[in-house]
C-alpha positions in Angstrom: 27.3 38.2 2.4 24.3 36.7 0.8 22.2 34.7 3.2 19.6 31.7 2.2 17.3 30.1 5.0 16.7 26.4 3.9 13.1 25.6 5.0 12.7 21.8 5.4 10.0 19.5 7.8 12.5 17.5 10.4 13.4 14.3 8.9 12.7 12.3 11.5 9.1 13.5 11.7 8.5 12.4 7.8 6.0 9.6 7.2 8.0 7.6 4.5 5.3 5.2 3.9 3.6 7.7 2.1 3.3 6.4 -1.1 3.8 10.0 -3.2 7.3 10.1 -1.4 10.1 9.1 -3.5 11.1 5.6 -2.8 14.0 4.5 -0.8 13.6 8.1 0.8 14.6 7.9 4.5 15.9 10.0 7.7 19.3 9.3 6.7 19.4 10.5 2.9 17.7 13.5 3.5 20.1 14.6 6.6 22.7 13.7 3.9 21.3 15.7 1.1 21.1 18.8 3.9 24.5 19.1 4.5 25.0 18.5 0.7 23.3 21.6 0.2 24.7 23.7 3.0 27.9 22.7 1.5 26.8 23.8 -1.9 26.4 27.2 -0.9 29.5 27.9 1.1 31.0 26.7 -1.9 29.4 29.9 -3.6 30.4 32.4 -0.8 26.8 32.4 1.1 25.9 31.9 4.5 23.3 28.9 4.4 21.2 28.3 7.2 18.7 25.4 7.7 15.2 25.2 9.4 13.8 21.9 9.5 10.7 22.4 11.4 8.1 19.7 13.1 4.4 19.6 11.1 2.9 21.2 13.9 2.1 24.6 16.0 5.8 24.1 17.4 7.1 23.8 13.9 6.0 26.9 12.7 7.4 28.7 16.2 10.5 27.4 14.9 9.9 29.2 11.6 8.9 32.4 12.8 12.1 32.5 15.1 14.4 31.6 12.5 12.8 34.9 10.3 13.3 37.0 13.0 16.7 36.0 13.9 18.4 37.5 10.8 18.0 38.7 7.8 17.7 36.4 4.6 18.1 37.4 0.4 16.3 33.9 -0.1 14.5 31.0 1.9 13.7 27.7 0.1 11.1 25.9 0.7 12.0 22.0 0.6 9.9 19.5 -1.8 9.3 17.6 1.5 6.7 20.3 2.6 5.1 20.6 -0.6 5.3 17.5 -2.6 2.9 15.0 -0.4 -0.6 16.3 -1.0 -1.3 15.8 2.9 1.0 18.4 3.7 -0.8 21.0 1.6 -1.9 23.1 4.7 1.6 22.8 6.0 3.3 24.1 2.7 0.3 27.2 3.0 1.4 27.9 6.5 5.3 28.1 5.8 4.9 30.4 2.4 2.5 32.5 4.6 4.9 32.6 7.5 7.8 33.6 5.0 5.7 35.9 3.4 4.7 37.7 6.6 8.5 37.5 8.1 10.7 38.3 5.7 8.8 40.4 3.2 11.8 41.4 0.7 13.1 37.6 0.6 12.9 36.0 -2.2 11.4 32.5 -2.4 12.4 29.9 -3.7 11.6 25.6 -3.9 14.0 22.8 -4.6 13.4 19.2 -5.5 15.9 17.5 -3.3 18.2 18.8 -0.7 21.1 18.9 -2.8 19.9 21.2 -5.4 19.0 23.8 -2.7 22.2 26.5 -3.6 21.0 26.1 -7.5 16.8 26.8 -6.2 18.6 30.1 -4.4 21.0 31.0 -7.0 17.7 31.1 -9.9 15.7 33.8 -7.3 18.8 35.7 -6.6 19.8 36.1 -10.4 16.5 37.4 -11.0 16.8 40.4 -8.5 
């Protein structure tokens, strides 16, 4: 069974009075657009796992556990962690982790929760 690791920064830790977030973003929509895209790909016959991790030394604990725990054919990376400029260091720490724990997954990024199965799916045909 394929297995994807969706990578994500704990909504409930987001700033969303950053003004490069999306507006209208909140806690709520982004838990909602999570399960959308767990959903997503049980609907294609993969295991989906999530990761939402805290922007700090914890955080990435959380990430190295989760890349230990099992084995994954994909992990992508959320726009959350990339997106906001002041997350930069973040977003280098996670690819770093990923690239470090699970050397022959393949990584991926979506641009909103819910299109997480279809970031996967364009890695996984490439293999």
């Amino acid at each position: 069974m394929t297995r994807i690791l969706f990578v994500g920064q704990k909504p409930e830790t987001v700033d969303f009075s950053d003004p490069s977030l999306p507006p209208g973003f909140n806690a709520e929509k982004i838990n909602a657009g999570i399960a959308l895209g767990v959903a997503k790909m049980t609907e294609r016959g993969w295991r989906g796992d999530t990761c939402m991790i805290t922007p700090d030394a914890a955080g990435n604990a959380m990430l190295e556990d989760a890349l230990k725990a099992a084995t994954y054919d994909c992990v992508v990376v959320g726009g959350g962690l990339r997106l906001p400029p002041k997350s930069l260091e973040l977003f280098e720490t996670v690819v770093n982790i990923i690239h470090k724990a699970a050397p022959n997954a393949a990584i991926a990024f979506n641009t909103r929760p819910e299109d997480t199965a279809e970031s996967a799916a364009r890695q996984l045909s490439e293999r």
